[in-house]
C-alpha positions as CSV (number, residue, x, y, z in Angstrom):
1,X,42.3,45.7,61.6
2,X,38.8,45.7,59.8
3,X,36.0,43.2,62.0
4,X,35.8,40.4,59.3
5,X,32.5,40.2,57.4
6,X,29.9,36.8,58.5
7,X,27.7,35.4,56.1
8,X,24.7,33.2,56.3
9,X,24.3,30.8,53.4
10,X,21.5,28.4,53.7
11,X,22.3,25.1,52.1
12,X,26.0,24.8,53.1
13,X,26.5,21.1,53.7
14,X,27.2,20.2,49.9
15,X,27.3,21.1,46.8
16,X,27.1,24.8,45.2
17,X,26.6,26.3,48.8
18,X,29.6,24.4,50.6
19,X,31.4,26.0,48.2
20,X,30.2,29.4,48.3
21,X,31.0,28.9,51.8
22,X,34.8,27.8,51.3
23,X,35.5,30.4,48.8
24,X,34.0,33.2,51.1
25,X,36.1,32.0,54.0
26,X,39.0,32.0,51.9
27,X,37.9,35.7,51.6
28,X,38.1,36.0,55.3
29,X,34.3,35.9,56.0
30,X,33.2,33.7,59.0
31,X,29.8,31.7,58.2
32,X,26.8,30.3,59.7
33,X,25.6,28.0,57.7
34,X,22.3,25.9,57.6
35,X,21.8,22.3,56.8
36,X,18.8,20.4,56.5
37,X,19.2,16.8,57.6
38,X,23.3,16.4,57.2
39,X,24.2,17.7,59.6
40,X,27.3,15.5,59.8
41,X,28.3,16.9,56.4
42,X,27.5,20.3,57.8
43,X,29.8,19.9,60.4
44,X,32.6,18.6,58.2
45,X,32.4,22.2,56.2
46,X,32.6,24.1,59.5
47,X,36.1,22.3,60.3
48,X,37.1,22.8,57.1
49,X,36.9,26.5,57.5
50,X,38.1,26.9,60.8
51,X,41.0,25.3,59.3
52,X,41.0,27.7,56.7
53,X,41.1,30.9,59.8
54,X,37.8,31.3,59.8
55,X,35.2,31.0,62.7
56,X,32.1,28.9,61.4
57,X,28.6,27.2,62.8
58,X,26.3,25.1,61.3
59,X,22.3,25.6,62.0
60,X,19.3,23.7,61.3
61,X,16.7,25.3,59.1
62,X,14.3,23.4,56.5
63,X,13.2,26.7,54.2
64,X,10.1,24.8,53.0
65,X,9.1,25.8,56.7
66,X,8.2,29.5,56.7
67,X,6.7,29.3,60.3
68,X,10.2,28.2,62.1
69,X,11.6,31.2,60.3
70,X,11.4,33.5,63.6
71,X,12.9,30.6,65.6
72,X,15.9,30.1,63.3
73,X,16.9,33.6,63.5
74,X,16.7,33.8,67.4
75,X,19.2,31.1,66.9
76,X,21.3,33.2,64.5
77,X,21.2,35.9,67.1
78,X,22.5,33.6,69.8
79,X,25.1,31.8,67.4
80,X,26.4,35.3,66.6
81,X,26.7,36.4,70.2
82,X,28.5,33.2,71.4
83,X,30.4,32.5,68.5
84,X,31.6,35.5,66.8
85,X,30.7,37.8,69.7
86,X,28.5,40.3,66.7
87,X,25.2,41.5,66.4
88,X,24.6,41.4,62.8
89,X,25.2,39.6,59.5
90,X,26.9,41.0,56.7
91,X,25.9,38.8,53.6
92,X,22.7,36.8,53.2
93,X,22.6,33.3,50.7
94,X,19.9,32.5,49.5
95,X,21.0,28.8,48.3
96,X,18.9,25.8,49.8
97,X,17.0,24.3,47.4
98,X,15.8,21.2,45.3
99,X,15.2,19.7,42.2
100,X,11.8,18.3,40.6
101,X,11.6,16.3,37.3
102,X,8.2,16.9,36.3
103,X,6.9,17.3,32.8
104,X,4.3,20.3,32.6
105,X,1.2,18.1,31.9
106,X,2.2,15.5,34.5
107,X,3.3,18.4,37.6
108,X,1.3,17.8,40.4
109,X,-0.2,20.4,43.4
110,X,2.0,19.1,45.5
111,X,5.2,18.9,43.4
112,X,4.2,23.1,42.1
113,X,3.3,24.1,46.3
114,X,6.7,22.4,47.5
115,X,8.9,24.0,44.7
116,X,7.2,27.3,45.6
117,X,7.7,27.3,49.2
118,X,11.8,26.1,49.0
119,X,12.5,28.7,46.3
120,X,10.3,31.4,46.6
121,X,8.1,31.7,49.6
122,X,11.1,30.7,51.5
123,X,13.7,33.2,50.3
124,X,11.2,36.0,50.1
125,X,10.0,35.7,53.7
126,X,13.8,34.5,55.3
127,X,15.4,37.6,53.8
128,X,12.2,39.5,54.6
129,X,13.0,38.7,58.7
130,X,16.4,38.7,58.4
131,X,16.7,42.2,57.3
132,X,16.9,43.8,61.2
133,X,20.1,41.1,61.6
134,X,21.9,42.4,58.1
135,X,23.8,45.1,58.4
136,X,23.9,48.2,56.1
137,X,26.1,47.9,53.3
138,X,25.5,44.4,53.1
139,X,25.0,41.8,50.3
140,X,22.1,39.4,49.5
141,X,22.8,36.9,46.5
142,X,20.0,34.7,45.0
143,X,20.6,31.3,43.7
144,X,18.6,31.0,40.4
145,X,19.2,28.8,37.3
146,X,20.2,29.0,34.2
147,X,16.9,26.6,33.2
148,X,15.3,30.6,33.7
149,X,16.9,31.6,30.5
150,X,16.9,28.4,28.3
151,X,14.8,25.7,28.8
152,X,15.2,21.9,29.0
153,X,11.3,19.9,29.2
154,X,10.7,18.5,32.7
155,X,11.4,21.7,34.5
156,X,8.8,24.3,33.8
157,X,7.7,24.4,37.4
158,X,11.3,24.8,39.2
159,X,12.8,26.9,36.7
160,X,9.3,29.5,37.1
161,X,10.3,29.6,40.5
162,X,13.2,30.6,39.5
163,X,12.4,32.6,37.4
164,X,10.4,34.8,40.2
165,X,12.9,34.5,42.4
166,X,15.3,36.6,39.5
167,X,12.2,39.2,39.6
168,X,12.3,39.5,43.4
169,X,16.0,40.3,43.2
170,X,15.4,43.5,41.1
171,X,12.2,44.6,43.6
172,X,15.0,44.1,46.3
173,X,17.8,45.9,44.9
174,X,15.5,48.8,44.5
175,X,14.0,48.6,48.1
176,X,17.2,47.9,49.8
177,X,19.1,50.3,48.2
178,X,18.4,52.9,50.6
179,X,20.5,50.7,52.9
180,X,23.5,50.5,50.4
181,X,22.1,46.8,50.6
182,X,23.3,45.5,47.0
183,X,20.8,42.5,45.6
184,X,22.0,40.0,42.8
185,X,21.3,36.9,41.3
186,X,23.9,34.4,40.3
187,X,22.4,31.4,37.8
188,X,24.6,28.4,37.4
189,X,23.9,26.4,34.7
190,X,23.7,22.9,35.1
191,X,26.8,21.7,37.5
192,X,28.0,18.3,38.9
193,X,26.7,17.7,42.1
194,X,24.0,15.7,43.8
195,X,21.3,17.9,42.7
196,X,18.5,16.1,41.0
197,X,19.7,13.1,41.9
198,X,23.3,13.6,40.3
199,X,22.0,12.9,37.0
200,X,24.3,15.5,35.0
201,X,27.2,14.4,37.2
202,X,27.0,10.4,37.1
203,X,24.8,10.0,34.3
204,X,27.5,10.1,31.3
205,X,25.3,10.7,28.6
206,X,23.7,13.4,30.2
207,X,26.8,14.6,31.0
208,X,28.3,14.7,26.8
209,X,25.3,16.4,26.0
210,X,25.2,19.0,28.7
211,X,29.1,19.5,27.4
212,X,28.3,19.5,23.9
213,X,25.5,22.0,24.2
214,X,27.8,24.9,26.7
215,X,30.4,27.1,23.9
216,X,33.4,25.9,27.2
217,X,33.2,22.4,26.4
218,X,32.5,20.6,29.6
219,X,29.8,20.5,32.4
220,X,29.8,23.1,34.9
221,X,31.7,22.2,38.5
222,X,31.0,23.1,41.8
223,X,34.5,25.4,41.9
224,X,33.1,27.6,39.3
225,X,30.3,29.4,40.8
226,X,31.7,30.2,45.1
227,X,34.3,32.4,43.6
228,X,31.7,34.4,41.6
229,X,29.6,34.2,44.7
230,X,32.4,35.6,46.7
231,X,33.1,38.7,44.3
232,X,29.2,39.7,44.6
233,X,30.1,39.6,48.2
234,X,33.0,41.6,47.9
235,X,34.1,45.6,48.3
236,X,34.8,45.5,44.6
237,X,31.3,44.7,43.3
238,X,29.8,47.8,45.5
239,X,28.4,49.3,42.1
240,X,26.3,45.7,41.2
241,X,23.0,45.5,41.9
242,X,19.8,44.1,40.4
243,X,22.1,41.7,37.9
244,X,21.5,38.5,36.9
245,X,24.7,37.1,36.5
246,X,24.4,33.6,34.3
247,X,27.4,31.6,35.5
248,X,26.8,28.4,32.9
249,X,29.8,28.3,30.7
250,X,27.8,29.4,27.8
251,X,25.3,26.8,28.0
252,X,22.7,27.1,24.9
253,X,23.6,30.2,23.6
């Protein structure tokens, strides 16, 4: 029997990256994942997946933070050795993140400089010291946006970190490779969750005009991207690497 796979996905507690997590344990992949300040929620998704089989652990770890980067991944060495009795990780998420409404002329230093350090600084230097823990052969997925391809005022900043997030994926899959390390991105398009303050998801006018603008009809739900997630993960998509993989429902073609 093979030694199942374990994942890391940062952001775990809710949303886009609790699922990723439930549909990757419904793969058979254990999971640490990270949490930021619900750690109650956090908790709630690891039970849920040791009720799925799986062996789970939820960790601490604000990605703004770049400096408690070495100290989380001692953790992750520990947690690995006491919980799942490995040494390394298989799959890496890069998920964690937030949303900023600014419009261009009104962004601010501060609003640009926190956006940059949660979605690029962050992932770039996390995966960067993770790489000795992540095995060869493994799988590193990059949560963009679809606001990298279309656009929708009030987002320039977030979506061009994005946007260079998408570009580090391709340097990655190139300079990984040599590990049989495969490097995508998956970009949902806009989804209902508590991100941004749940606007598309309890906001219903936001909501019918999301729908009306995506060729599927309807907002975007949680459900639809962890599967995707999972089959980046997966044996099957060995060849994949580099791709941007839009997962929006054909939002503003």
């Amino acid at each position: 029997m093979s030694t199942p796979k374990i994942a890391l996905v940062t952001g775990g507690s809710r949303g886009l990256g609790k699922d990723m997590a439930l549909s990757l344990a419904c793969e058979g992949t254990d999971i640490i994942l990270t949490y930021l300040t619900k750690q109650v929620e956090a908790e709630a998704v690891v039970a849920e997946i040791k009720g799925l089989g799986r062996r789970a652990a939820a960790l601490p770890l604000n990605v703004a933070e770049a400096a408690g980067f070495e100290a989380f991944l001692t953790q992750v060495r520990a947690t690995l050795r006491a919980t799942f009795q490995a040494d390394q990780l298989h799959i890496l998420l890069n998920n964690a993140g937030i949303g900023i409404y600014a419009p261009f002329a009104t962004t601010t230093e501060a609003q640009l400089d926190e956006l940059y350090a949660i979605h690029l600084k962050g992932p770039f230097l996390l995966t960067q010291q993770a790489l000795p823990l992540l095995a060869d052969g493994g799988r590193i997925v990059n949560i963009s946006t679809g606001l990298a391809r279309f656009n929708a005022p009030g987002y320039a900043a977030y979506a061009a970190m994005k946007g260079g997030l998408e570009v580090l994926t391709r340097y990655q899959a190139t300079e990984l490779g040599q590990r049989g390390i495969t490097v995508n991105t998956v970009a949902p398009g806009a989804i209902e969750t508590d991100f941004g303050g749940g606007i598309v998801r309890d906001n219903a006018d936001v909501n019918a005009y999301v729908a009306a603008g995506t060729a599927l009809g309807r907002v975007g739900l949680p459900g639809d991207i962890g599967g995707v997630v999972a089959f980046l993960c997966s044996d099957e998509a060995r060849w994949i690497t580099g791709q941007r993989l839009e997962v929006s429902g054909g939002q503003h073609l």
